[in-house]
N, C-alpha and C positions, 0 to 999 in steps of 0.2 A: 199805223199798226206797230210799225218796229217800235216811234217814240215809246209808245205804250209798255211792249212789252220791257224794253229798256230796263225804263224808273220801276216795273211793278216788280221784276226780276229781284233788282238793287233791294227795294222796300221790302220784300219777301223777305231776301236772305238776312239781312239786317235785324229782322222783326226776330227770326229764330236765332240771335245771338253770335252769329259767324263774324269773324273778323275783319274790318273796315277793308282791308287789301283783299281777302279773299272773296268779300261781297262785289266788290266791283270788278274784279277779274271775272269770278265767275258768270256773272249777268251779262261781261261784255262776252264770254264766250259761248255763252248760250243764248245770246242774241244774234251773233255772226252764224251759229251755224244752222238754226231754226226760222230765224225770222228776214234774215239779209244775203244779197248777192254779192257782200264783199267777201273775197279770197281769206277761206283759211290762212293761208300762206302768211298773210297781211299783221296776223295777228305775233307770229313771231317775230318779224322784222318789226312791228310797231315797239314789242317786249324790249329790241336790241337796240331800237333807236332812239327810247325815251333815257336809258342812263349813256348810252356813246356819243349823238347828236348836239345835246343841252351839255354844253360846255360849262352854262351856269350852275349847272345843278353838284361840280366837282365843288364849288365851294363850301357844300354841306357839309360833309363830312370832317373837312378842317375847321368850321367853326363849330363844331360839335366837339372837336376834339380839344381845341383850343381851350372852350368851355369846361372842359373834363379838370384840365388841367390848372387852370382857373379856378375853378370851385373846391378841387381837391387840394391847391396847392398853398391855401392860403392868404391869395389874393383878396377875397370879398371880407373875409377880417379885416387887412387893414383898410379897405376902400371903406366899412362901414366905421371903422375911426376913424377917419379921415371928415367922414360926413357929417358925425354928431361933432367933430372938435368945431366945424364952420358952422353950422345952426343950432346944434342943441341946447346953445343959453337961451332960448325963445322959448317962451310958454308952448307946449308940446312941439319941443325941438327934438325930444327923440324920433316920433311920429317922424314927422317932416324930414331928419336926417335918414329914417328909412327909407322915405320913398326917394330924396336923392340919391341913395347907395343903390337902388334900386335904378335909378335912372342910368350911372357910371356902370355898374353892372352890366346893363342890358346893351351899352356900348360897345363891350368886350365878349358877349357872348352869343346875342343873336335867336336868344332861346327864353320863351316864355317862364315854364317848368321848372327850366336851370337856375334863373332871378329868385324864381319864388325858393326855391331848396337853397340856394348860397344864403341870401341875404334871413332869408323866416327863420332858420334855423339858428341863428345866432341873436335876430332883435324881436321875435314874439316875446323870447323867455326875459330879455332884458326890458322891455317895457312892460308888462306884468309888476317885475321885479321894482320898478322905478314908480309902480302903483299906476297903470297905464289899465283899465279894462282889458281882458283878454278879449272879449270879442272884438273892441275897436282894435287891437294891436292886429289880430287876425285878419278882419275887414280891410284895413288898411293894406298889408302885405299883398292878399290874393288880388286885391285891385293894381296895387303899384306894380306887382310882378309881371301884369300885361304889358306892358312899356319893353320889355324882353323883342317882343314881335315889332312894333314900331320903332324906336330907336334902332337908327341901325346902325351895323349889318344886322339886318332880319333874314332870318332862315326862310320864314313865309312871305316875303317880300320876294326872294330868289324863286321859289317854286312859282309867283307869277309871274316872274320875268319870263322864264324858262316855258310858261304856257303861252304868253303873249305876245314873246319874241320883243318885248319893249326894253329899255336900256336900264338895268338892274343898278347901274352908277346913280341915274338919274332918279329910280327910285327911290333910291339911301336917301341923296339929295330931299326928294320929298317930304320923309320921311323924318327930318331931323328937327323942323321947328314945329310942327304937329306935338313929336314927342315931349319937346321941350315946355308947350302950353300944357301940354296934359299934366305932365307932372308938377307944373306950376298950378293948377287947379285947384289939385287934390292938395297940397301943402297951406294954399289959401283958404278951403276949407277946415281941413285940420288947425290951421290956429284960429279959426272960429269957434271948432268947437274947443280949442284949448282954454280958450277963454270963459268961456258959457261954463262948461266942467272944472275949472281951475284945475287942469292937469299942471305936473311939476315941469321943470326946467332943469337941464344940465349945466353945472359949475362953466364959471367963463374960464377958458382954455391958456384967452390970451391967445395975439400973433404967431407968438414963439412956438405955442403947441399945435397950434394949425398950421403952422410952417412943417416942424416935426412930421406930424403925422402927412402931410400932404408929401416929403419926402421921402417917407419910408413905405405910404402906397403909391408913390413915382414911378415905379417900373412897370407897376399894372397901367396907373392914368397915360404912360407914355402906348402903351397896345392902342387904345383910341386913337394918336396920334399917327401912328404909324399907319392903321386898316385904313381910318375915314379921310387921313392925309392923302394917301397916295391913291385912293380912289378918286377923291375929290380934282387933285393935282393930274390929274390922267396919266400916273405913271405905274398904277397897275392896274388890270381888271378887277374884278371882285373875286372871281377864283385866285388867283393869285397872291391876293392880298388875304386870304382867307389861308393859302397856306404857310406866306409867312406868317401870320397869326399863332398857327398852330406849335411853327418852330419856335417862335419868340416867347409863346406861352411853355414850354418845356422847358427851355432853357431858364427862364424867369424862377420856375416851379424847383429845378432842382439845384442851380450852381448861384443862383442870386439869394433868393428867400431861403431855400434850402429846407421847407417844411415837408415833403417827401426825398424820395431815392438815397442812395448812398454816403452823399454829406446830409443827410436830418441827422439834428441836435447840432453838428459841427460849427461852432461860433466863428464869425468874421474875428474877433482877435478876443485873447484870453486875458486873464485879470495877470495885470505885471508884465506883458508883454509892449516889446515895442512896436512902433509902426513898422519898421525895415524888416523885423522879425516876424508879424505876421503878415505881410505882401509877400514872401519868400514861402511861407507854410501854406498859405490859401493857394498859391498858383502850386505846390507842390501835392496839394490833397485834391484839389480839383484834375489837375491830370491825374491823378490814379483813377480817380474817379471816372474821368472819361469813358473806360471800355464797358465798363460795366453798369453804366446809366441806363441805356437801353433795357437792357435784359434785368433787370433790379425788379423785384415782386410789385412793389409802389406804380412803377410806371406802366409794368404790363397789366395789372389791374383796370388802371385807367383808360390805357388803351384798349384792353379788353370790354369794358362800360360804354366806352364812348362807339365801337364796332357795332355793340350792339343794339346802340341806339340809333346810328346809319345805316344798319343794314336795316332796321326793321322800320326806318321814317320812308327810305331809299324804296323797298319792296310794295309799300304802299305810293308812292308816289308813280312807279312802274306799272302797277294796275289801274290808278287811275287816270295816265297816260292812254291806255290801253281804252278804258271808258269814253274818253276823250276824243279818241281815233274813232270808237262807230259813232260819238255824236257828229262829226265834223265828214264821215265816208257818207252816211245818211241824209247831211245837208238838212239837221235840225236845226242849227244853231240860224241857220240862213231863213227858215221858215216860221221860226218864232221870233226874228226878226221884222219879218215883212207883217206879219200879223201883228205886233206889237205896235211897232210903226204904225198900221193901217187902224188901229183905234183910234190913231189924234191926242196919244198922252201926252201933256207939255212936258217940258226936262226935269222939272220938280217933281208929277207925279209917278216918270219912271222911277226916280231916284229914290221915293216911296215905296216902291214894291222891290225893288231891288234891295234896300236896307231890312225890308220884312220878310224877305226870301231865305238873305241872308243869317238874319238873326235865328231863322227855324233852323235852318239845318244845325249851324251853329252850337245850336242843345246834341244833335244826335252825332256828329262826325267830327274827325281832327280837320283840322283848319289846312293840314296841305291835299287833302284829298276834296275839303268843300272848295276850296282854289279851282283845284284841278278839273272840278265837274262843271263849276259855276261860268268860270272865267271865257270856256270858249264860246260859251251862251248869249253873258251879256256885253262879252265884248265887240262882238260886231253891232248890236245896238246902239250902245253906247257912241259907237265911232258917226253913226246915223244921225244919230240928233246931237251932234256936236259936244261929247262929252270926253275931256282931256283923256287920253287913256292910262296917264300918268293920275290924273285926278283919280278915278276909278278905282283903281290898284291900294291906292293907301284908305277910300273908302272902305274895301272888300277889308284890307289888315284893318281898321277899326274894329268891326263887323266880327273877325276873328276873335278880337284880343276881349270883345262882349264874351262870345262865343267861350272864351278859358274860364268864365264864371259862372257859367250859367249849367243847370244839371239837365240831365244827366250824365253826359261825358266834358262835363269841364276839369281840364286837367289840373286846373291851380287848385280845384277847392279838394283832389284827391292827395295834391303835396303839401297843402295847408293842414287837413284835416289829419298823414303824417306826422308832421312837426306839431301840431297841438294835440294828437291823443283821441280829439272828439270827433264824432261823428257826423257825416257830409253832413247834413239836417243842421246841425249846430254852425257850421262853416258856412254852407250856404242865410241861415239870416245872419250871421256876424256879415259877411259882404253883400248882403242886399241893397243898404243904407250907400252904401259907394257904390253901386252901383249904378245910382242916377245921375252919378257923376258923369259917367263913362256915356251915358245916353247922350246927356246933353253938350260933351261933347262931339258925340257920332253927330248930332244937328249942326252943329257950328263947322266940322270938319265937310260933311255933304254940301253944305250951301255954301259955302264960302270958298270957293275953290283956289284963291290967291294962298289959303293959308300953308297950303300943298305944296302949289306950282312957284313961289316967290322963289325959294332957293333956288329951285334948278333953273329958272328962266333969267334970273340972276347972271348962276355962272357962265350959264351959255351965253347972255351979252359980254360978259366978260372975256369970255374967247371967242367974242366978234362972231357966234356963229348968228 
């Protein structure tokens, strides 16, 4: 009776157009107090302990912010020069260098939305321009932009850690040569079809210009180094490394590149000046510059942006916390469990209804609240018929990064369909055709569960564990 009323509660509110966090808060509150004997009380302390408790969960907000300042600050320019200078003499090397910018990107950011708005907004209109199909340019992007959630740090990677209590390092880990096949897919396809269409080719660069550009977006590619380094190395957590991120990304954004705050426009040295002369000027305008970074309109904007995309990720992940608490107070997740179990499904055919579960919702909800409802479900099954829970996890982020193309709340094809002008309808078939991309990877990524666990079982032999 409670399960019932639960989902019908949720589906109700949803069906009348209310807001993904207000639907789930409010079903789980009119389910505790109509249909169950758990303690009112339960429900506030569950509110206080889903953002104080999940230590993991501080990491969001820094790679949100990180991200801000990353996108705003002129980073994903130079990473997408950087990109076409190494592929784009290949027949459809611009293609191809998107989706590795796309790939670099999603290293540094951790966010689906954020890939597709950095990198779309600068390479739809340039492949067009280079005589690229707008819809293939398009198609391309909102597919590659999923790699944001996989590649990590993944933001929807941390909200399962944070449900599943599993080691969020170890998911990164996961998550890294997954992302790297994917993106190698779609690039293999695209010079397929580069070829079939005779799309153009970008001028050879030459060493020297891939050297060039690879050191002038240096201080961005060294962030990867730093985050996935010191995660990896066990010398930070993931919150932690999340908030160096964030500090390294500001400082990057205003006293290195200098494309926002105080020093923008201010040149590393001016024409006729000497070296001695300007190492003397630059340390002299950057300290004036110091007090007044912070409070600079450029910065507080972005920190203002990026607030608001954490409080309002944070607010939903709070309520479906909240959702979470009466599935696991009711001891559904344990009774859909035993019943599951007790049909005799082999591990393949859970893993069928678990990808088909996942890919409905997928269309209707943001991917850290489908986490948050789904993960306490089928995670104790999961752990029953022997399925890695580390596997699992990077299953579920496939599932999602489907989930960012698919309508009607797929967020890539509302920032795509932004940056191109047209309308979801026209976005959605531009990404259809790549889409089956994405499918058949979802198969190869479910069945093959090494392609996941290598890394992390890897390094764990490697520190003798």
């Amino acid at each position: 009776m409670t399960t019932a009323a639960l989902f019908i509660l949720l589906l109700l509110f949803l069906l009348t157009g209310m807001p993904i966090a207000f639907a789930l808060g409010l079903a789980s509150v009119t389910t505790i107090l109509c249909f169950s004997d758990t303690s009112v009380a339960s429900m506030a302390l569950k509110l206080f302990e889903s953002q104080s408790e999940h230590y993991t969960l501080l990491a969001i907000p820094f790679f949100i912010l990180s991200s801000a300042f990353l996108s705003t600050g002129g980073v994903a320019n130079r990473i997408i020069n950087f990109a076409i200078d190494c592929i784009g003499w290949i027949r459809g090397g611009l293609a191809m260098a998107s989706v590795l910018a796309c790939m670099i990107f999603a290293a540094v950011s951790g966010s689906s939305p954020a890939t597709v708005a950095a990198v779309g907004s600068i390479v739809i209109a340039g492949m067009v321009k280079a005589g690229y199909p707008e819809k293939m340019a398009a198609g391309v992007i909102t597919n590659a932009g999923t790699l944001g959630i996989l590649i990590p740090p993944s933001i929807v990677m941390l909200v399962y850690a944070a449900a599943t209590e599993v080691s969020a390092a170890r998911l990164f880990m996961a998550g890294f040569l997954p992302g790297l096949m994917m993106g190698t897919m779609l690039i293999i396809v695209i010079y397929i079809v580069a070829r079939v269409k005779k799309l153009p080719a970008q001028p050879w660069v030459g060493f020297g210009g891939i050297v060039r550009s690879g050191f002038d977006a240096g201080w961005g590619l060294m962030l990867i180094v730093i985050v996935l380094g010191s995660i990896y190395g066990g010398i930070a957590s993931p919150t932690e490394a999340a908030a160096v991120s964030a500090v390294y990304a500001f400082l990057i954004a205003i006293f290195v590149y200098r494309d926002m705050g105080p020093l923008k426009g201010v040149a590393w040295m001016e024409e006729g000046e000497s070296w001695g002369g300007a190492i003397i000027r630059n340390l002299r305008v950057t300290v004036m510059a110091l007090p007044g970074s912070v409070t600079h309109p450029d910065v507080r904007r972005v920190m203002m942006d990026a607030s608001k995309v954490s409080i309002m990720l944070l607010f939903i992940i709070g309520n479906a916390m909240l959702f979470a608490h009466v599935l696991t107070s009711e001891r559904i997740p344990h009774h859909l469990a035993a019943m599951i179990v007790g049909w005799g499904l082999p591990t393949w055919g859970f893993l069928i209804v678990v990808n088909l579960l996942l890919l409905m919702a997928g269309n209707f909800m943001e991917p850290s609240a489908i986490i948050l409802i789904m993960a306490p479900i089928l995670f104790p099954i999961a752990l029953k018929m022997g399925i890695d829970p580390i596997h699992l996890g990077v299953i579920m982020v496939v599932n999602m990064e489907i989930g960012m193309i698919t309508p009607p709340v797929g967020l890539n094809l509302f920032v795509t369909s932004g940056i191109t002008g047209h309308n979801i309808t026209w976005v959605i078939k531009a990404a259809l055709p790549w889409l089956m991309i994405l499918l058949v990877f979802l198969m190869l990524i479910t069945y093959i569960p090494q392609i996941s666990l290598f890394l992390p079982e890897y390094i764990d032999h490697l520190k003798g564990y």
